[in-house]
N, C-alpha and C positions, 0 to 999 in steps of 0.2 A: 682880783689878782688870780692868775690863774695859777696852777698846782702839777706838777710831772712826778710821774712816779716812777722811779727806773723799778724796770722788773727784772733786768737781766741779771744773768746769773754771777755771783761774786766772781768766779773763775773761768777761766776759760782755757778749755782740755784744748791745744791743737792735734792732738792724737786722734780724739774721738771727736772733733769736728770733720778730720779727714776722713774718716772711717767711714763717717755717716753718707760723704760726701761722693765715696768709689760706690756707694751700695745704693743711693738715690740712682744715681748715673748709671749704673748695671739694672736697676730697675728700667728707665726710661728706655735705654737701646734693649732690651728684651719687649716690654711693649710695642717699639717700633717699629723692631725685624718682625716682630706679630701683625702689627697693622699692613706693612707692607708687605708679608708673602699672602695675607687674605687679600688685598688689594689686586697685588699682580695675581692671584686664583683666578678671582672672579671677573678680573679685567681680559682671562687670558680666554673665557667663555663667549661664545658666537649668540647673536640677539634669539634664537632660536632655544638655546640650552637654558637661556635665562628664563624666557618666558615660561618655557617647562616649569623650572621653579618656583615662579610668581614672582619674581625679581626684576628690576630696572636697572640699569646703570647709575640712577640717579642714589640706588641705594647702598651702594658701594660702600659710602664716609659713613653710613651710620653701623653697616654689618662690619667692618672694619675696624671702626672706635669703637663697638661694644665686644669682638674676640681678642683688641687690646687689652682692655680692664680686667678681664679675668685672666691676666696673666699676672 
């Protein structure tokens, strides 16, 4: 027989569910507008500027998801 455990919580604040909920969301569009103006940067550089750098186009999604994360 099998056995369930509810783990949630006896109550439930809709207060501080929403709360949690504008501050996730304000998180994520901060990351994005980040991922996206490193994107449009590096997109907006000529194959010449890049190679200067040691850069590829191909590495765009990885310097872009990693100037998101430390926001």
């Amino acid at each position: 027989m099998a056995h369930i455990a509810n783990t949630a919580p006896a109550t439930f604040a809709p207060v501080a569910w929403f709360n949690n909920m504008v501050a996730v969301t304000q998180d994520y569009l901060a990351r994005r507008a980040t991922y996206t103006r490193v994107f449009n940067e590096l997109s907006a550089l000529n194959d010449r500027e890049l190679d200067d750098m040691g850069l590829s186009r191909a590495d765009f999604h990885a310097i872009a998801a990693e100037s998101a994360a430390k926001v």
